[in-house]
C-alpha positions in Angstrom: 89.4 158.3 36.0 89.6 155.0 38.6 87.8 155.2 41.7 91.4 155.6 43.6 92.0 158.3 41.6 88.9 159.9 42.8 89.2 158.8 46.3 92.7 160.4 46.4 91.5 163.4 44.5 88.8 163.8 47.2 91.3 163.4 50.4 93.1 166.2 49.1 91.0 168.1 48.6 89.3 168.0 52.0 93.2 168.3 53.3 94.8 170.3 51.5 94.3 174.4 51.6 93.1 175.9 48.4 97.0 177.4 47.7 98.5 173.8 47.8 96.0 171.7 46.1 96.8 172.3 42.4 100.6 171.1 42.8 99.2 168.1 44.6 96.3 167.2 41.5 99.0 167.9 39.2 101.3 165.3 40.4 98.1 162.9 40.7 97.1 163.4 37.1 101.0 163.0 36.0 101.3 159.8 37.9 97.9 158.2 36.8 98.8 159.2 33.2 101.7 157.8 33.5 100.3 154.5 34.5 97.8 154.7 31.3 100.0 155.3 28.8 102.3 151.9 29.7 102.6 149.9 26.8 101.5 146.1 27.3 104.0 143.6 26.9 102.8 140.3 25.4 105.0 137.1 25.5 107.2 136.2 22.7 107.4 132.9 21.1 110.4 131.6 23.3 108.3 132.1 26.1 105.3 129.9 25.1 107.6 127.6 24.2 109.1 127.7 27.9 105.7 127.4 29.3 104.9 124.5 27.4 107.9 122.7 27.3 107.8 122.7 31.4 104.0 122.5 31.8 101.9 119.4 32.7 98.7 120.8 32.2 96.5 123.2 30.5 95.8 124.5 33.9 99.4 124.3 35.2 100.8 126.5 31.4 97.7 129.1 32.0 98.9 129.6 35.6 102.5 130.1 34.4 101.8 132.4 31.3 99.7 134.6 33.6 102.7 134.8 35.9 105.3 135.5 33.2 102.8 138.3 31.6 102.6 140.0 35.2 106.6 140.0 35.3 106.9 141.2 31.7 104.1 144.3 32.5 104.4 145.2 36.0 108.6 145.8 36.0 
């Protein structure tokens, strides 16, 4: 796992008593599977087209695909 996960992982179990740690790491381990198992969202043609239809530069149509792929992936 990530180092949060970890990190977390550890806080609970220095603050948690030994009956209500389990039901704690089991909500952990669903959430951070949860997060893993997403399915990546990639941008469809339309979208380039967008991007370079309103772009003015290479740097400018990076900055604005990276923008629409963190909309499309982190909703």
């Amino acid at each position: 796992m990530t180092t949060a996960y970890n990190r977390i992982d550890r806080f609970l179990r220095k603050n948690l008593n030994d009956d209500d740690y389990p039901a704690y790491k089991e909500e952990l381990d669903a959430l951070c599977q949860a997060k893993l198992q997403r399915t990546w969202v990639d941008l469809t043609p339309q979208d380039y087209a967008e991007i370079f239809r309103t772009a003015r530069s290479v740097d400018y149509a990076a900055r604005l695909a990276a923008t629409k792929l963190k909309e499309k992936n982190n909703a």
